[in-house]
TORSEFI-709418 format. One line per field, with one value per residue (C-alpha): residue number from 1; residue in one letter; x, y, z. Coordinates in nm, 2 decimals. Example, Ala and Ser with C-alpha at 12.3 -4.5 7.8 and 13.67 -1.06 7.14 Angstrom:
2
resi [1:2]
resn [A:S]
u [1.23:1.37]
v [-0.45:-0.11]
w [0.78:0.71]
***
This chain:
359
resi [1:2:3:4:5:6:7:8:9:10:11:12:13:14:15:16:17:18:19:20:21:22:23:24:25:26:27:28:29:30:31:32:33:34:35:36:37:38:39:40:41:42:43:44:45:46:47:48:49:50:51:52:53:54:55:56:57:58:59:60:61:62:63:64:65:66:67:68:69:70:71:72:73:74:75:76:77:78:79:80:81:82:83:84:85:86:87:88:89:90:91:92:93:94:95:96:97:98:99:100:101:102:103:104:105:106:107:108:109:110:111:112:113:114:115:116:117:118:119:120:121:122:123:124:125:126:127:128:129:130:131:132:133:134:135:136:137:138:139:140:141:142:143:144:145:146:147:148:149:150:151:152:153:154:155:156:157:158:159:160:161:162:163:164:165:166:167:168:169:170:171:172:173:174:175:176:177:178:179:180:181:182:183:184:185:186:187:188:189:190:191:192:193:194:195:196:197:198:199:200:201:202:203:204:205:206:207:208:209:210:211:212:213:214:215:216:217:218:219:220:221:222:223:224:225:226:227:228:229:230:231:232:233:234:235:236:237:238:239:240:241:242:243:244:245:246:247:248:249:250:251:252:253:254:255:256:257:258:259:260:261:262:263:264:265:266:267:268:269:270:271:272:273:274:275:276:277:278:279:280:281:282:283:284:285:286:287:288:289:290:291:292:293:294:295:296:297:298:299:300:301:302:303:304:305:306:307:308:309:310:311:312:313:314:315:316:317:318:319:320:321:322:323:324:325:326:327:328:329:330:331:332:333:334:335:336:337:338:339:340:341:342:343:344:345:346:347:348:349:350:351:352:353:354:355:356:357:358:359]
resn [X:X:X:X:X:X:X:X:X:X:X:X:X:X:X:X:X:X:X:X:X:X:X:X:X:X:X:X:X:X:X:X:X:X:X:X:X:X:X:X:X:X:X:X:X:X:X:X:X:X:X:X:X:X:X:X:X:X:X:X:X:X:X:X:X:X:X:X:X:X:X:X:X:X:X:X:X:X:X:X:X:X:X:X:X:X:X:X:X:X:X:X:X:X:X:X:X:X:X:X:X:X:X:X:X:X:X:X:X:X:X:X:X:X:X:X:X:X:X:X:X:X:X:X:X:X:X:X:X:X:X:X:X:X:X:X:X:X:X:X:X:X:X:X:X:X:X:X:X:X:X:X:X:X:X:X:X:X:X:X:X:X:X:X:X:X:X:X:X:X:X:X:X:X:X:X:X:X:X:X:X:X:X:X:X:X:X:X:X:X:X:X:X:X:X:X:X:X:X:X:X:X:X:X:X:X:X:X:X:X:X:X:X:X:X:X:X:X:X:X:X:X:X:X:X:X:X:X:X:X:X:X:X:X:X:X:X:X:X:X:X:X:X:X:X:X:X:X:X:X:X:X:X:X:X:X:X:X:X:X:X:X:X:X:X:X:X:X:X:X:X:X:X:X:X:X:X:X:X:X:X:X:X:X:X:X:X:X:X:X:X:X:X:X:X:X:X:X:X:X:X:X:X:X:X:X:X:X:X:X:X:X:X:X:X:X:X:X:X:X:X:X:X:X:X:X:X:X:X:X:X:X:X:X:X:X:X:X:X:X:X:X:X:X:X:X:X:X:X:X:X:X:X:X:X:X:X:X:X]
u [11.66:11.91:12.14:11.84:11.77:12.18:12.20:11.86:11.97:12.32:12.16:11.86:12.01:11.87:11.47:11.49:11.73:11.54:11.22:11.41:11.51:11.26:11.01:11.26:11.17:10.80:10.79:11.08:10.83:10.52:10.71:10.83:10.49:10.33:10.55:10.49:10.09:10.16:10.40:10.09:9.97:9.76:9.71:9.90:9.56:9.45:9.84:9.91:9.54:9.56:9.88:9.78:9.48:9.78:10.01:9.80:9.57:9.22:9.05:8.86:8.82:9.06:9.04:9.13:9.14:9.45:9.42:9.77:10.09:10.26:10.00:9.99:10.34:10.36:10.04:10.20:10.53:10.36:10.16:10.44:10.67:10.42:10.28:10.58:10.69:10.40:10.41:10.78:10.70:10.42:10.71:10.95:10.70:10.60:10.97:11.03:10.78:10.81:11.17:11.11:10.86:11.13:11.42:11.12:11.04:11.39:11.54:11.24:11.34:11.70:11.65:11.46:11.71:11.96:11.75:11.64:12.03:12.07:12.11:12.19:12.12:11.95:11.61:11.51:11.18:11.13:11.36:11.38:11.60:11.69:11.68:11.91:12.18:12.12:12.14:12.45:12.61:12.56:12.68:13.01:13.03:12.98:12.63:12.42:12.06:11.75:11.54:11.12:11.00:10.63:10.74:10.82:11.04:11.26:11.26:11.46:11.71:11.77:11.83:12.04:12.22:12.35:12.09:11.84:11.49:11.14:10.81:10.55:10.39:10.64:10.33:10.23:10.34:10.44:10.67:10.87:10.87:11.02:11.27:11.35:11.30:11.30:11.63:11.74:11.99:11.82:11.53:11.53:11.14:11.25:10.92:10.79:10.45:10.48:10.14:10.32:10.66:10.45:10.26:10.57:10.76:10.49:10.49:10.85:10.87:10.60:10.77:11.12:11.12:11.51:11.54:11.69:11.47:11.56:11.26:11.21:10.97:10.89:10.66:10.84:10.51:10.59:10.91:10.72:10.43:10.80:10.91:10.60:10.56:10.87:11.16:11.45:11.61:11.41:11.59:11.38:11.55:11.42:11.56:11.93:11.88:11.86:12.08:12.38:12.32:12.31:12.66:12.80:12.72:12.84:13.18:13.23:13.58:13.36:13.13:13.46:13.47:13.21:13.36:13.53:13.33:13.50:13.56:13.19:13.12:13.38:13.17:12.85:13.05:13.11:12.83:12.65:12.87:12.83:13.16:13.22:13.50:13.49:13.76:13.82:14.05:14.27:14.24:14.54:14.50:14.34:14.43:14.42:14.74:14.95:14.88:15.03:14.83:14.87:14.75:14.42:14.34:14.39:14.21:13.94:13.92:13.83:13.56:13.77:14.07:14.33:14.39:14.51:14.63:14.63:14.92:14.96:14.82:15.02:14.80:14.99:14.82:14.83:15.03:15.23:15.11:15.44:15.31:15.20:14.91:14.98:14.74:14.54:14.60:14.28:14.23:14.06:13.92:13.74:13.47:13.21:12.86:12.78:12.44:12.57:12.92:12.89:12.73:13.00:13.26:13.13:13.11:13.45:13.55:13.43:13.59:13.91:13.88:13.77:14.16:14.06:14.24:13.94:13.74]
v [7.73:7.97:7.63:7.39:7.60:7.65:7.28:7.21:7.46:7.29:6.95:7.06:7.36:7.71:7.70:8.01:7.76:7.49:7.60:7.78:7.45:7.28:7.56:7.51:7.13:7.24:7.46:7.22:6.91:7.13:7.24:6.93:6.76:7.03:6.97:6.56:6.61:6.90:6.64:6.37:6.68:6.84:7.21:7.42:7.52:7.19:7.00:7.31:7.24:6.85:6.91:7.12:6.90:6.61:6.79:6.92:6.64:6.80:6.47:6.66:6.48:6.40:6.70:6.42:6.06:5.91:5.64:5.56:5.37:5.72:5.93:5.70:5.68:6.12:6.07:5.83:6.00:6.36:6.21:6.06:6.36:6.61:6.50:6.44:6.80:6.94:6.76:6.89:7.24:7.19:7.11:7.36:7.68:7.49:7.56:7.88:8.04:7.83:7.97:8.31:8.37:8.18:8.41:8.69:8.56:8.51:8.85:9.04:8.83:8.90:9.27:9.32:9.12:9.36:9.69:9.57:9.55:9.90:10.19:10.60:10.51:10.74:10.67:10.87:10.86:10.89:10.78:11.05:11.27:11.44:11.11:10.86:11.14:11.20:10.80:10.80:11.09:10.91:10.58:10.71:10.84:10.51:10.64:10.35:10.42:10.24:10.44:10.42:10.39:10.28:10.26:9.85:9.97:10.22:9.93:9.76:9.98:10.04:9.71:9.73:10.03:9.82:10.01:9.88:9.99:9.91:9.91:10.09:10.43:10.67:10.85:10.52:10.48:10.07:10.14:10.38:10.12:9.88:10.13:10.12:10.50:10.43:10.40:10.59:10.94:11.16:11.10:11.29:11.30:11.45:11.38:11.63:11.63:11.94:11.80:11.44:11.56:11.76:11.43:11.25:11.50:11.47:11.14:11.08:11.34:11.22:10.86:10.91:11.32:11.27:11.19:11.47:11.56:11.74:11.81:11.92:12.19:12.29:12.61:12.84:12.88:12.52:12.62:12.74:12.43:12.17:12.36:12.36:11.96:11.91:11.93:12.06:12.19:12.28:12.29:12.45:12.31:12.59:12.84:12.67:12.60:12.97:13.07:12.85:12.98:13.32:13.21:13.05:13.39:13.57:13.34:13.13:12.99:12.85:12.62:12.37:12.36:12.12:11.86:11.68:11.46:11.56:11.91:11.91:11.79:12.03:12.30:12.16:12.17:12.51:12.64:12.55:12.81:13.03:13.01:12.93:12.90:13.10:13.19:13.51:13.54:13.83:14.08:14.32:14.67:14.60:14.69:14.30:14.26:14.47:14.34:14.06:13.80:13.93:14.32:14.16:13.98:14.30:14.52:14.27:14.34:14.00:13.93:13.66:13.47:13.37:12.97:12.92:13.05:12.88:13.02:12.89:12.56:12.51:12.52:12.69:12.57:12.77:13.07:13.29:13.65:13.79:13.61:13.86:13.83:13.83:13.90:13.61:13.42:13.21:13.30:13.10:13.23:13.14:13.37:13.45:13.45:13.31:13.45:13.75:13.77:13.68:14.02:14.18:13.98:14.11:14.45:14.40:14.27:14.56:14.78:14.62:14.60:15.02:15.02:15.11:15.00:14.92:14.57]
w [10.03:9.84:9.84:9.72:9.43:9.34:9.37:9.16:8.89:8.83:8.82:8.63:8.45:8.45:8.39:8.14:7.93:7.96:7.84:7.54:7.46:7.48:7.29:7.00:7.01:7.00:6.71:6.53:6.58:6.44:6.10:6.03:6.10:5.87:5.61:5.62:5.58:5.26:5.15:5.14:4.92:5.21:5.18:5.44:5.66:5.66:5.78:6.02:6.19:6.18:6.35:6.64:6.71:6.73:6.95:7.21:7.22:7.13:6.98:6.71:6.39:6.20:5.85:5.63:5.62:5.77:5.50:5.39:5.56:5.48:5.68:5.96:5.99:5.97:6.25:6.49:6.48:6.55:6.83:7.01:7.01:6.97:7.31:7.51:7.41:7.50:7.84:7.87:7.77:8.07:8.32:8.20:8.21:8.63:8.67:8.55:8.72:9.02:9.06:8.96:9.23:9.48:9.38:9.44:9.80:9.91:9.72:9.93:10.24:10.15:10.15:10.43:10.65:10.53:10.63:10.97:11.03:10.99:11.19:11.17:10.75:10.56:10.41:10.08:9.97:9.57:9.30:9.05:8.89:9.23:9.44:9.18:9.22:9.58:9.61:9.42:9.63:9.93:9.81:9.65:10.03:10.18:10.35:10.46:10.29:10.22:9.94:9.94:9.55:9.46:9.05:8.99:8.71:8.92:9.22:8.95:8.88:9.26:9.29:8.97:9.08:9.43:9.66:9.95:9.86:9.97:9.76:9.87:9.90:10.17:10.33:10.50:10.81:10.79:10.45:10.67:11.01:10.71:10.60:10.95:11.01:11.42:11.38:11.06:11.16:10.85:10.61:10.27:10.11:9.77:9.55:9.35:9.52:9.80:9.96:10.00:10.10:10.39:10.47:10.47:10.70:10.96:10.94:11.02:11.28:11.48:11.48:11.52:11.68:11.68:11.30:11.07:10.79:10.49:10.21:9.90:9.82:9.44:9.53:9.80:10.00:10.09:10.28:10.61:10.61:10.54:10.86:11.05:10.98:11.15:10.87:10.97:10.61:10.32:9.98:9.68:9.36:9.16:9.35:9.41:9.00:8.93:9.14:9.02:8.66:8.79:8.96:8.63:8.43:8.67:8.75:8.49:8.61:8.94:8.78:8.73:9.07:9.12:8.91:9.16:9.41:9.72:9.69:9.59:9.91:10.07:9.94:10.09:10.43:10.39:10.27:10.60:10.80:10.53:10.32:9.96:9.69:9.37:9.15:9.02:8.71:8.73:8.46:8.23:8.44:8.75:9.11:9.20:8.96:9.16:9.51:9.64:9.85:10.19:10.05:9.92:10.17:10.40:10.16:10.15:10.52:10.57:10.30:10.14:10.12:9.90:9.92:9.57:9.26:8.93:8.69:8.33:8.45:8.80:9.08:9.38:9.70:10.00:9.83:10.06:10.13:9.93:9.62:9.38:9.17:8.78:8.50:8.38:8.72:8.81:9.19:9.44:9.70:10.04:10.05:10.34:10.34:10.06:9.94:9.88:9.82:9.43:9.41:9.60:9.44:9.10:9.22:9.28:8.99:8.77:9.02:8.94:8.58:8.56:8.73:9.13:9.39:9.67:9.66]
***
């Protein structure tokens, strides 16, 4: 069928063109019509009506008599192409709608071919702010996915943006046995309804009790009924929001560190056993200046550790423990557990800048 209407278009041309085309005939057969009866000194309401009676065949009477060779001819010629554009302009608009609902049929066909072939994919139900980035995330990582959007308009930029998608409504148990949830490895329900995320996590669980889920929750009473419905992970945007502005205020040099892709995802990694990065810049007087590598790290007793230093815009990667920390150097620093070692870290840092020599 895709072949048929490849080959009908290239003999035929693309219906969109053709009734373009063949509208401009229309409307240039109508002015020019108009213009012949005001020319047989017909006022403009009384040629423009006469002529639309003509061209789409009506059979009123005629507004004035048709009593001269002139208006006969001006009649006769707006008859015989008014009609046989009008006829065309019926075919054309058969066509274009014929086609479109084709390409609609076979696109829907298309796609659902495409999702019944996959399996371990993740299925993300919603398309908003926190489900395009999540979609583009796991694209750029080469994730399978299949997303779940009721909105028409955002089914057409997931399309547009490259990704599988199903219409529909994500608490209904068919939409997810078409998103192929039975043999999806992790479903994300990131709406920002709490009630339907819960639906949708009991849902899933019930029909696939090996799937990883992962909701959102916007109030964080919602955390315990996510869990109780069956998801495994509960992220509260809110909370992770504050708490990365609270990090960028209190470690301003970190926030760069999510600019790149895969060391964003490195972070992710190791912020489920509880590390994280940060960079600390080393300040004129403090103990940290003096010390090299190795005597932080042994001071820190553990708490963090040195993997880089950034000096006058080198990186040095992996720096031995004899390297000695200068003033103004941009340290990073693999840091463990990661809820509360920005506090520590800060406690730290004023330590170092009041010129003691403990972390």
């Amino acid at each position: 069928m895709r072949k048929f209407l490849a080959d009908a278009e290239a003999v035929l041309g693309s219906p969109a063109r053709n009734l373009v085309t063949i509208l401009g005939y229309v409307g240039t057969v109508i002015i020019v019509a108009t213009l012949g009866y005001m020319a047989a000194g017909w006022n403009l309401t009384d040629a423009s009506y006469m002529v639309l009676l003509t061209v789409f065949s009506v059979g009123y009477e005629e507004v004035r008599p048709i009593d001269t060779a002139y208006l006969h001819a001006v009649t006769i010629g707006t008859i015989v192409l008014g009609c046989t554009g009008m006829i065309l302009l019926t075919g054309a608009l058969v066509q274009f709608f014929t086609v479109l609902q084709l390409r609609q049929i076979l696109g829907a066909n298309r796609m659902r071919a495409r999702i019944d072939k996959l399996s371990g994919h993740a299925v993300i139900c919603g398309f908003g702010r926190i489900g395009t980035m999540l979609a583009r995330d796991l694209a750029e990582a080469n994730m399978p996915l299949v997303v779940i959007e009721r909105s028409a308009d955002r089914l057409a930029e997931i399309e547009a943006a490259g990704h599988l998608c199903i219409g529909g409504d994500a608490t209904e148990e068919e939409i997810l046995f078409a998103a192929g949830i039975d043999r999806a490895r992790v479903l994300t329900t990131v709406l920002p309804d709490d009630a339907a995320n819960v639906f949708i996590t009991l849902s899933a669980r019930n029909l696939n009790p090996k799937l990883e889920i992962i909701a959102r929750g916007e109030a964080p009473t919602t955390e315990r009924k996510l869990r109780r419905a069956g998801a495994d992970h509960v992220v509260l945007p809110t909370h992770i929001g504050a708490e990365r502005i609270a990090r960028m205020v209190l470690f301003p040099k970190s926030a760069d560190l999510g600019l790149d892709s895969a060391l964003k995802r490195a972070r992710g990694e190791l912020g489920e056993m509880g590390l994280d990065l940060e960079v600390v810049s080393a300040r004129a007087g403090s103990a940290m200046c003096v010390l090299t590598v190795g005597e932080a790290e042994r001071q820190a007793a553990g708490a963090f550790f040195i993997v880089q230093i950034k000096r006058a815009g080198a990186a040095i990667l992996r720096p031995s423990p004899d390297e000695k920390i200068r003033v103004d150097d941009e340290v990073m620093v693999l840091v463990r557990d990661a809820g509360t070692t920005a506090r520590k870290l800060f406690t730290a840092k004023a330590e170092i800048r009041a010129g003691r020599n403990t972390y």
